[in-house]
N, C-alpha and C positions, 0 to 999 in steps of 0.2 A: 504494500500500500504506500504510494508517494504520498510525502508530507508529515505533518505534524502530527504524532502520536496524541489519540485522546486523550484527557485526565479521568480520573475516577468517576467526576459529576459528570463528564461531557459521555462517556459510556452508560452509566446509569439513564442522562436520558435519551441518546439512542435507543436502546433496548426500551422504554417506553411508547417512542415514536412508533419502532417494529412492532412493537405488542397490538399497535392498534389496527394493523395489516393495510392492506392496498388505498392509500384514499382515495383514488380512483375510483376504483372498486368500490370501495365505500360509498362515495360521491355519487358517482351516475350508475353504478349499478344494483346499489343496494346489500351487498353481500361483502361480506371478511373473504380474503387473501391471503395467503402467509407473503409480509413484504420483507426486504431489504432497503438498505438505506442506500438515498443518494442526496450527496451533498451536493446544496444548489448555487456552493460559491466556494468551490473547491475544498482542499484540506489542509492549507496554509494560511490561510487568514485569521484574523484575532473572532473568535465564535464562529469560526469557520462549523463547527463539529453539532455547534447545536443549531445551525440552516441546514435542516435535514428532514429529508422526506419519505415516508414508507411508500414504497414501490413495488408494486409486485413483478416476476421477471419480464410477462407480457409487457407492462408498461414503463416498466427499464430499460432495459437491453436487449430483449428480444429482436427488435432492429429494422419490426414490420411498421408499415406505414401503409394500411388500408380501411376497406368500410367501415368494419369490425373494432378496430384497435388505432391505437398510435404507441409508438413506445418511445420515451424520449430521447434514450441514444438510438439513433444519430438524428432523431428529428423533430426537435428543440420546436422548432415554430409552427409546426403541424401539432403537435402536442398541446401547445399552448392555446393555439386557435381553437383546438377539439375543446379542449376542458378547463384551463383557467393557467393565470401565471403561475410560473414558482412561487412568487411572493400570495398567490392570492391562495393558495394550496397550504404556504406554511401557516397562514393566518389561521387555515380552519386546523388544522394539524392542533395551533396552541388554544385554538379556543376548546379541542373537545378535552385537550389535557390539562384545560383550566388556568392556561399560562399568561399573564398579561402582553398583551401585544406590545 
């Protein structure tokens, strides 16, 4: 993994954000995920680690960009168009984990 190793809290609340599965998924389809994180401003930044988003693989890295799906790598602006900004995805991210925007 390039970059800056997490701290204790910045893994703690990854592992919350994952727990809450795909927000996608969550979002527009109604259903839990099992996600992974993707950071939405890299992993060298100062709170780089807690700009993070659960993503499930369909809509990570999977890498398709059709009717069905967008996934964000590699298609950042189809993704966004589909379903919403990073910034407007991590908002709802902190609101369901109670966190002050």
């Amino acid at each position: 993994m390039k970059g800056r190793s997490p701290t204790a809290d910045e893994k703690r609340h990854m592992q919350k954000v994952a727990a809450l599965g795909c927000i996608v998924c969550l979002i527009f389809e109604g259903e839990f995920t099992p996600a992974s994180i993707h950071h939405i401003d890299g992993k060298t930044k100062p709170g780089a680690h807690k700009k993070v988003l659960p993503l499930c693989f369909r809509h990570h890295q999977e890498g398709s960009c059709c009717d069905e799906w967008v996934s964000r790598h590699p298609h950042k602006a189809q993704f966004e168009s589909r379903y919403a900004t990073e910034q407007e995805l991590l908002e709802k991210v902190h609101e369901l984990l109670g966190l002050a925007a």
